[in-house]
DSSP file (Angstrom, degrees, kcal/mol; ACC not computed):
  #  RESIDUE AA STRUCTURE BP1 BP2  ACC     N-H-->O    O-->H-N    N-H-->O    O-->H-N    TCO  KAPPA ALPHA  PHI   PSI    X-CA   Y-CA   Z-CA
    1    1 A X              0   0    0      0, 0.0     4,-0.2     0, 0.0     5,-0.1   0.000 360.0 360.0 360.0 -46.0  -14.5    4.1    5.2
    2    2 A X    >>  +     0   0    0      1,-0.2     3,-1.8     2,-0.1     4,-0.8   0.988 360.0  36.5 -63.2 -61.2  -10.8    5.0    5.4
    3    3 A X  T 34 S+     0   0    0      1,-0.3    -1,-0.2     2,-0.2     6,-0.1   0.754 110.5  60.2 -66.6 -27.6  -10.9    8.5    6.4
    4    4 A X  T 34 S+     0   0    0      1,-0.2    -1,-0.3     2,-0.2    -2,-0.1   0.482 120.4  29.1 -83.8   8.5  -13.9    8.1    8.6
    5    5 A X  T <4 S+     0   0    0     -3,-1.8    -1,-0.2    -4,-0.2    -2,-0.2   0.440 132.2  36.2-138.6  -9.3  -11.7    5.5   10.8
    6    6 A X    ><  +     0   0    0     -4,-0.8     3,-1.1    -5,-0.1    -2,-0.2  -0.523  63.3 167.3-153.8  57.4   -8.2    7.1   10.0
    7    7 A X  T 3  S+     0   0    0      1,-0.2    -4,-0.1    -2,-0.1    -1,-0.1   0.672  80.7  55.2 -64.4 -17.0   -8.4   11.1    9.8
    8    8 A X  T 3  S+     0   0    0      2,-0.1    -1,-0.2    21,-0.0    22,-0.2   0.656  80.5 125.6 -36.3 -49.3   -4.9   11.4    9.9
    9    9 A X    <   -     0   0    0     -3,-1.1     2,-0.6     1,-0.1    20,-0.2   0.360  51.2-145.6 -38.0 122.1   -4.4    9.2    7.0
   10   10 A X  B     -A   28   0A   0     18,-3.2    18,-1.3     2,-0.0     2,-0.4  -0.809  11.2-163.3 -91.5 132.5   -2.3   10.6    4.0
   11   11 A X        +     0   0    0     -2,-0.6     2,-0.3    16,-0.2    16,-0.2  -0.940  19.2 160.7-116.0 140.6   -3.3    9.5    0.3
   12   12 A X        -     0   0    0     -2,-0.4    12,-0.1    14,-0.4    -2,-0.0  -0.692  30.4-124.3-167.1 112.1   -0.9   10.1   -2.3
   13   13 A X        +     0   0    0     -2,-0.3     2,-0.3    12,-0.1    12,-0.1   0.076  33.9 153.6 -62.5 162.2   -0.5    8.7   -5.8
   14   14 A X        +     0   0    0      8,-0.0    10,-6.9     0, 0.0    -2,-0.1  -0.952  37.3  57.3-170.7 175.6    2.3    7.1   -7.2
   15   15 A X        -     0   0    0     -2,-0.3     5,-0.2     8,-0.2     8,-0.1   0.157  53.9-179.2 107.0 -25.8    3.3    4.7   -9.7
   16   16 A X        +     0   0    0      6,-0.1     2,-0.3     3,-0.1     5,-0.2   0.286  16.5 140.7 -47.5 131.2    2.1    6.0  -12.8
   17   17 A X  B >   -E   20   0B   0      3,-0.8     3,-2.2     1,-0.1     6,-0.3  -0.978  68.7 -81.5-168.4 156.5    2.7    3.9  -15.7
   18   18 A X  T >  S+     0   0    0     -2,-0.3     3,-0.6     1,-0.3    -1,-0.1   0.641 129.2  53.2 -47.0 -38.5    0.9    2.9  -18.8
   19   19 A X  T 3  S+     0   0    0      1,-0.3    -1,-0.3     2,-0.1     2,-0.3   0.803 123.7  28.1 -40.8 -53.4   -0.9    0.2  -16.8
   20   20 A X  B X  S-E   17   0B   0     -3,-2.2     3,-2.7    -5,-0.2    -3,-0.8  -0.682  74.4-178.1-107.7  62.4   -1.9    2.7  -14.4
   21   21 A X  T <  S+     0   0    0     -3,-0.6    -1,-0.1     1,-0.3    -3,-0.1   0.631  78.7  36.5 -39.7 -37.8   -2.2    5.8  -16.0
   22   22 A X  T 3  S-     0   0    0      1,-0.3    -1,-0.3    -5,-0.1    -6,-0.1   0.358 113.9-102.2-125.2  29.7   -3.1    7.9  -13.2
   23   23 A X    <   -     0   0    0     -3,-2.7     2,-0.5    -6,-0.3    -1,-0.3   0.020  35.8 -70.8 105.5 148.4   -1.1    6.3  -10.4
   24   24 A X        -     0   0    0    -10,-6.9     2,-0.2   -12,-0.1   -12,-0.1  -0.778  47.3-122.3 -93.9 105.5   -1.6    3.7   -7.2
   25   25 A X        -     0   0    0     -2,-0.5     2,-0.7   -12,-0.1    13,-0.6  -0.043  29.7-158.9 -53.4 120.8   -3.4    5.2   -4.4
   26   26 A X  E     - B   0  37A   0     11,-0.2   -14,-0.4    -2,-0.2     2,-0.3  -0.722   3.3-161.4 -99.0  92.9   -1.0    4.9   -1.6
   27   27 A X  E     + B   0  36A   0      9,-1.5     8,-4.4    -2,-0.7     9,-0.6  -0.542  29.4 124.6 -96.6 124.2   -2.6    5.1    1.8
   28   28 A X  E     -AB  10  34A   0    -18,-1.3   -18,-3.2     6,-0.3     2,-0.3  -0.896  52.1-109.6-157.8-170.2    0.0    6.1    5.5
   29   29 A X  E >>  - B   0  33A   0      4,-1.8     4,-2.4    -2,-0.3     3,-2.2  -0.936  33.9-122.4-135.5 143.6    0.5    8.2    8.4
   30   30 A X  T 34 S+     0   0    0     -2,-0.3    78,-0.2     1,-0.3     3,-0.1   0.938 108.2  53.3 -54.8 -57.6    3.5   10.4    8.2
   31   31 A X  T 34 S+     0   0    0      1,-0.2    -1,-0.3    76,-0.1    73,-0.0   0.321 124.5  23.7 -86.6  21.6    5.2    9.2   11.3
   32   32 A X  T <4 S-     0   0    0     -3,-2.2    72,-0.7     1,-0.2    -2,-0.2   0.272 106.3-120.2-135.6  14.4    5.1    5.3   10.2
   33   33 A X  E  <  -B   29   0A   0     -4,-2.4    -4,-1.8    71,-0.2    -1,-0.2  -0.432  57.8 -25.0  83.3-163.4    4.8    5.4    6.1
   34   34 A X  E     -BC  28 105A   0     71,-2.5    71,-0.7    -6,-0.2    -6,-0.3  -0.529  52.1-177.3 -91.5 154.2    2.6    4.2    3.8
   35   35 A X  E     +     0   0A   0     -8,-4.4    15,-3.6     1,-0.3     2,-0.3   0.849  64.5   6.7-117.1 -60.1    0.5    1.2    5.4
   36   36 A X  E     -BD  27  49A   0     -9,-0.6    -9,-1.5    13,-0.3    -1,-0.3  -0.990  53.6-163.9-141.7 167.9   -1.7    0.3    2.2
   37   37 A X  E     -BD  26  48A   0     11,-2.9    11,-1.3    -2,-0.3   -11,-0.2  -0.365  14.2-128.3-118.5-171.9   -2.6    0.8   -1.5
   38   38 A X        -     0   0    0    -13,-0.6     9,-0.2     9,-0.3     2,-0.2  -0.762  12.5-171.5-130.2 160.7   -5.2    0.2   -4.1
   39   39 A X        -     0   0    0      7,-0.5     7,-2.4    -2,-0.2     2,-0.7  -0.923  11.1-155.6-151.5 146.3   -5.3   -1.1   -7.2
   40   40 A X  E     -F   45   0C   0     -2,-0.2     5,-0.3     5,-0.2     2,-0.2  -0.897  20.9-176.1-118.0 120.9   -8.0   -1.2   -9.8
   41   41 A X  E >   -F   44   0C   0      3,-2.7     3,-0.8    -2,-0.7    -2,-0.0  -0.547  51.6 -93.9-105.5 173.9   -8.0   -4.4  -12.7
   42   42 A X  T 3  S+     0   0    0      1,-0.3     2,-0.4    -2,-0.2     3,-0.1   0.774 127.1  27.1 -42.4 -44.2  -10.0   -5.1  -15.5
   43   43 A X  T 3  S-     0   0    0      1,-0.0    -1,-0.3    40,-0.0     2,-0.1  -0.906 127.8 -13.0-111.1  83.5  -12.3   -7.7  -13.0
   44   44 A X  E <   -F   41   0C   0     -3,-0.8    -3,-2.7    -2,-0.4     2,-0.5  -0.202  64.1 -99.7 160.5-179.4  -11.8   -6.0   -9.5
   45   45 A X  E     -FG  40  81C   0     36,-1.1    36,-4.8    -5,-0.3     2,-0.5  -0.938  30.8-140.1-144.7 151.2  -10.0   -3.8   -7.3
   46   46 A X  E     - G   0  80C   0     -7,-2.4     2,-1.0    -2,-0.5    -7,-0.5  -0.916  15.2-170.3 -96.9 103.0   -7.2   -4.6   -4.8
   47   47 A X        -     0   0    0     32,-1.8     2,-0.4    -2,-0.5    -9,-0.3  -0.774  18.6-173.7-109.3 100.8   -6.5   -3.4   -1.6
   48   48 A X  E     -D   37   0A   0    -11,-1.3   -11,-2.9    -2,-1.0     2,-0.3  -0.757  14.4-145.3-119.1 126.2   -2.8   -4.8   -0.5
   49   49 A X  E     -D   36   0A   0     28,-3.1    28,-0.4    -2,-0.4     3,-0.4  -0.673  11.3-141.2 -90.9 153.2   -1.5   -4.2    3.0
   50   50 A X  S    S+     0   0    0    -15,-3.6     2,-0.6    -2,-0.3     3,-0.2   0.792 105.1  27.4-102.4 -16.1    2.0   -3.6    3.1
   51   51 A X  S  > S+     0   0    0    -16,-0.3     4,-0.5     1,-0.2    25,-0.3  -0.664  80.0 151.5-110.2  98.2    2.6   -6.0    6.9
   52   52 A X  T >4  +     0   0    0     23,-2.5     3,-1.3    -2,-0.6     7,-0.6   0.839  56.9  72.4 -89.7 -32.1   -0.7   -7.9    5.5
   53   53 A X  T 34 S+     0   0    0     22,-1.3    -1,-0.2     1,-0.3     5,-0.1   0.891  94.2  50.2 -58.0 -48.2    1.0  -11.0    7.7
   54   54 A X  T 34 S+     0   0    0     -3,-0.3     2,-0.3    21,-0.2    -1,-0.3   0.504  85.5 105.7 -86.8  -1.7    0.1   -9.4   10.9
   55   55 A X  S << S-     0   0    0     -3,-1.3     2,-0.5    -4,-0.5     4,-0.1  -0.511  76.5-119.0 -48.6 126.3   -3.3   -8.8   10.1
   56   56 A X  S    S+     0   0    0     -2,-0.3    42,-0.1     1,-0.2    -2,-0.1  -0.889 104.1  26.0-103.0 143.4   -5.6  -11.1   11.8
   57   57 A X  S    S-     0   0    0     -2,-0.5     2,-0.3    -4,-0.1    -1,-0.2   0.673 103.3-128.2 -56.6 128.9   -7.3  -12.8    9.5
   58   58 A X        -     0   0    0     -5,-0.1    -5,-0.1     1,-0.1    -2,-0.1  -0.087  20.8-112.7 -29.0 100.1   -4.6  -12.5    6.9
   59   59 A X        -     0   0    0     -7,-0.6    19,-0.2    -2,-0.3    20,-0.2   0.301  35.2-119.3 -47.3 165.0   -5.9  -11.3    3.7
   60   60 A X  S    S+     0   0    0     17,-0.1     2,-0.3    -3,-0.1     3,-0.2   0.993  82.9  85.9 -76.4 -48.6   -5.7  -14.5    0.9
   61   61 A X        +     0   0    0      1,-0.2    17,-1.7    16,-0.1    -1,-0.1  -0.263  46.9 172.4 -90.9 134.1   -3.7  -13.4   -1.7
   62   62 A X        +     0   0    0     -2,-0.3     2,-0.7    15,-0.2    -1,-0.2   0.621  53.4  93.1-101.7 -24.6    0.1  -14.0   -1.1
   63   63 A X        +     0   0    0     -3,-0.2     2,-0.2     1,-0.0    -1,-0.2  -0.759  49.4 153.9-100.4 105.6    1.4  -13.3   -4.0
   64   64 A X        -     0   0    0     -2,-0.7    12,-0.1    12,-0.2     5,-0.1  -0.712  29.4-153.6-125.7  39.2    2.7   -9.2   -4.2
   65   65 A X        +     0   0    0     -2,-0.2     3,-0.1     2,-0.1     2,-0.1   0.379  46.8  99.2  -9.1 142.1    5.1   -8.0   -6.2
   66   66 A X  S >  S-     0   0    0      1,-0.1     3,-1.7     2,-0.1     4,-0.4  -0.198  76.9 -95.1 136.5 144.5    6.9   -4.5   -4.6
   67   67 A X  T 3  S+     0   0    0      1,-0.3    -1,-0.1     2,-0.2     3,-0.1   0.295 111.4  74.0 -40.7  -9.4    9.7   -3.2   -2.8
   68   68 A X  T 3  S+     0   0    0      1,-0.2    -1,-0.3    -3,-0.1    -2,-0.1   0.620  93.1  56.9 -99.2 -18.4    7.9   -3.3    0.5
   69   69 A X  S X  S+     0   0    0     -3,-1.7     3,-0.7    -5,-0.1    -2,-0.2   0.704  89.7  92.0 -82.8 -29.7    8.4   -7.3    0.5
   70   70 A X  T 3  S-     0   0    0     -4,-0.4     3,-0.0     1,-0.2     0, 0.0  -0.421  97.2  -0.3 -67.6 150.6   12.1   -6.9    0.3
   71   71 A X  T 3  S+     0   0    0      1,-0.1     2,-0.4     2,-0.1    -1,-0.2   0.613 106.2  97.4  65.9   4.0   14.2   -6.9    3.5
   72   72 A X    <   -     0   0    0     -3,-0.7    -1,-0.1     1,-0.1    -4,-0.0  -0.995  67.7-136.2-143.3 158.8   11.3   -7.2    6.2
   73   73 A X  S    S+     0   0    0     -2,-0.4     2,-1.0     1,-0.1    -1,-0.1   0.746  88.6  75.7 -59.3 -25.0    9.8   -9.9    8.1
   74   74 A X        -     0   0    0    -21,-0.0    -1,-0.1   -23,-0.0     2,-0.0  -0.762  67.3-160.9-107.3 102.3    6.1   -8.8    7.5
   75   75 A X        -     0   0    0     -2,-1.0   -23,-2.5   -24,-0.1   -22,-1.3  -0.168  18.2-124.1 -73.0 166.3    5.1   -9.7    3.9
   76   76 A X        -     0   0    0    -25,-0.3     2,-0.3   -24,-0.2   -26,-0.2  -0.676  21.7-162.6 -94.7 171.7    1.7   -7.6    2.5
   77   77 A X        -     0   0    0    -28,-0.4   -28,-3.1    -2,-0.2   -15,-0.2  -0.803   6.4-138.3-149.1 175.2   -0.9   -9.6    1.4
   78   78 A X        -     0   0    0    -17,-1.7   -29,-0.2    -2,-0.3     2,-0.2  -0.116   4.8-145.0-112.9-164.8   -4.0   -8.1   -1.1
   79   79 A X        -     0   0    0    -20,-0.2   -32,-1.8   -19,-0.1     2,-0.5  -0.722  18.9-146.2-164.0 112.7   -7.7   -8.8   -0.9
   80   80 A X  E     -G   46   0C   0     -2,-0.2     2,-0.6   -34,-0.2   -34,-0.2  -0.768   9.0-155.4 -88.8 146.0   -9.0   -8.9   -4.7
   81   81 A X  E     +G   45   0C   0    -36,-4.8   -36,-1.1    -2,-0.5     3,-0.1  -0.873  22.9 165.9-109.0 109.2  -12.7   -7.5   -4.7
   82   82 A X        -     0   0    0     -2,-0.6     2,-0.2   -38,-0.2    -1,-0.1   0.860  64.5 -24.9 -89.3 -35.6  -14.7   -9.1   -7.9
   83   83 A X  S  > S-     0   0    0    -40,-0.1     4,-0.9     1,-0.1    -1,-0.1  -0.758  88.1 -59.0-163.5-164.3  -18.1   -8.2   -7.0
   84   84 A X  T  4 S+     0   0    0     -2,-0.2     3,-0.3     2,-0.2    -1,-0.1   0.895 125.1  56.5 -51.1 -49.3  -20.7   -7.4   -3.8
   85   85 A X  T  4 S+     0   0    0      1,-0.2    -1,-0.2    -3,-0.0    -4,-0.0   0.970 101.8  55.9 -73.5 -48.6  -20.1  -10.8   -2.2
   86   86 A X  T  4 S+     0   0    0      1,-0.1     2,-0.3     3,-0.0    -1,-0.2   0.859  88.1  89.9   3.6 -83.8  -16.8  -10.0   -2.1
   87   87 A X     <  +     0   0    0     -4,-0.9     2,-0.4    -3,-0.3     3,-0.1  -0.215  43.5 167.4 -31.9  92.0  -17.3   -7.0   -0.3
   88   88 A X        -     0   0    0     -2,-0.3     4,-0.3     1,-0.1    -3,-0.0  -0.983   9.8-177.6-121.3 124.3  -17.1   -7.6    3.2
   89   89 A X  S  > S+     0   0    0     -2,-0.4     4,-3.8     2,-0.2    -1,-0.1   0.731  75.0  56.0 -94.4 -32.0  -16.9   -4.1    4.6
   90   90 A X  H  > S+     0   0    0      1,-0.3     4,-1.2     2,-0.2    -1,-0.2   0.868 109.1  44.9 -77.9 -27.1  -16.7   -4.8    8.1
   91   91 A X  H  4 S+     0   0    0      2,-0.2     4,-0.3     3,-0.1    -1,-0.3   0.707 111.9  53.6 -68.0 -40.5  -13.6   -7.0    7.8
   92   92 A X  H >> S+     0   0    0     -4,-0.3     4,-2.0     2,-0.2     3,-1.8   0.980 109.0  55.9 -77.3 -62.4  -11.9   -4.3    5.3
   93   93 A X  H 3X S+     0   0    0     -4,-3.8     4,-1.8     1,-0.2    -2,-0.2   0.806 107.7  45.4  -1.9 -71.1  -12.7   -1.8    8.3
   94   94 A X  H 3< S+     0   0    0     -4,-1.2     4,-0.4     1,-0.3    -1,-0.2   0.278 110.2  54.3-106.7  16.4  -10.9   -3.7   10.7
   95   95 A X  H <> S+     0   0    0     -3,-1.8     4,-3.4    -4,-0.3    -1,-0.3   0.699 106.6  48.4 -82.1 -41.3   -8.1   -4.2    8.5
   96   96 A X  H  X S+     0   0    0     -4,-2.0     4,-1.1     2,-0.2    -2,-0.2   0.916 114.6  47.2 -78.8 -37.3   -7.5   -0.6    7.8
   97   97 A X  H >< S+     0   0    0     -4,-1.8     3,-0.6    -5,-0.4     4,-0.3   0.991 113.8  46.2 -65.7 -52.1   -7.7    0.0   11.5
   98   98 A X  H >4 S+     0   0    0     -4,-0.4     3,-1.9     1,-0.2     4,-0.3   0.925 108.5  59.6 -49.0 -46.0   -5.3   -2.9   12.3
   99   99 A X  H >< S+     0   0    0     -4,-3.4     3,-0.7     1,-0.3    -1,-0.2   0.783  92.2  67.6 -44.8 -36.2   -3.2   -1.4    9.4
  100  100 A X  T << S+     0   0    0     -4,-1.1    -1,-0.3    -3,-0.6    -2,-0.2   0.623 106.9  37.8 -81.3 -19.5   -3.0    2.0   11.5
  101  101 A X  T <  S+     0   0    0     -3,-1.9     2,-0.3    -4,-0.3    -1,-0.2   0.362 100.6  81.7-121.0  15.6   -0.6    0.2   14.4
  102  102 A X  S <  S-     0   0    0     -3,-0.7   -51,-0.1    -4,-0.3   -47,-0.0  -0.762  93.5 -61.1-121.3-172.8    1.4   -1.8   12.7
  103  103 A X        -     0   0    0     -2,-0.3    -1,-0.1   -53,-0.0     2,-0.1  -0.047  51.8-150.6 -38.5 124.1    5.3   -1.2   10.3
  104  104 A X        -     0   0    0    -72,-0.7     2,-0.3     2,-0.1   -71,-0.2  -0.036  14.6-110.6 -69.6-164.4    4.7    1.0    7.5
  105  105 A X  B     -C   34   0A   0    -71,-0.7   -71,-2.5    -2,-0.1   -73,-0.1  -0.998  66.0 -50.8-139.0 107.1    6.5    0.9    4.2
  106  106 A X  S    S-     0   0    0     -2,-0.3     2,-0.3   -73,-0.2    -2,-0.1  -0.261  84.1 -29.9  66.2-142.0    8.9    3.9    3.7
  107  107 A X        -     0   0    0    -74,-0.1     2,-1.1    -3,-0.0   -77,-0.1  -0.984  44.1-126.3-135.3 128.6    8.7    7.7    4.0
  108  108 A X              0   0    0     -2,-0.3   -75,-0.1   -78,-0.2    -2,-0.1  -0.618 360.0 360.0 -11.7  63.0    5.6   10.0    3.3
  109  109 A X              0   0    0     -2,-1.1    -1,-0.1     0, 0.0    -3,-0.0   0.368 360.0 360.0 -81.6 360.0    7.6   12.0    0.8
C-alpha cells in the first residue's frame, strides 16, 4: 500500500530498544524527512504521522510521545489498528498520500 502509492518512499529502522527489539519502521522522502512510522503492540499496530494535524480527517489518537512534537506547529497523531474493523484501507491510503506533501520530521540519514 505504501510503496504502490509512494515509490520514492525510503524505509529505514531505527529505535531499537528492548521494547522494540528490531527497531521502528520509519517511513520519508529524502528531500522532506521522514513523514511516518509504525509500531507494532501486544493488541495492534500503529501507524503515527509525524504533521498528523494536517491530515484531513485527523487520525484519533493525540497522545505521541517523540522528538517530532517538539518545536513545530504540526503535532503527529497515530491511528491504533486492533483488528479488521479497524482497518480502513482506503482512509490509511489517503493518509499516506496526504503524508507525501506535507513537513517531514528531520533528515534521511
Amino acid at each position: 500500500m505504501i510503496t504502490g502509492n509512494i515509490p520514492e518512499i525510503v524505509c529505514k529502522t531505527k529505535w531499537h530498544k528492548p521494547s522494540q527489539p528490531l527497531g521502528v519502521p520509519f517511513y520519508g522522502l529524502s528531500e522532506k524527512g521522514w513523514m511516518f512510522a509504525m509500531w507494532s503492540f501486544k493488541d495492534s499496530v500503529g501507524v503515527g504521522f509525524i504533521a498528523g494535524t494536517l491530515l484531513n480527517p485527523q487520525p484519533p489518537v493525540t497522545k505521541m510521545a517523540g522528538l517530532w512534537n517538539k518545536g513545530t506547529e504540526h503535532k503527529s497523531r497515530r491511528i491504533d489498528i486492533k483488528n479488521d474493523s479497524d482497518f480502513d484501507e482506503d482512509l490509511l491510503r489517503s493518509w499516506f498520500v496526504q503524508a507525501k506533501d506535507l513537513p517531514g520530521w528531520s533528515k534521511i540519514d
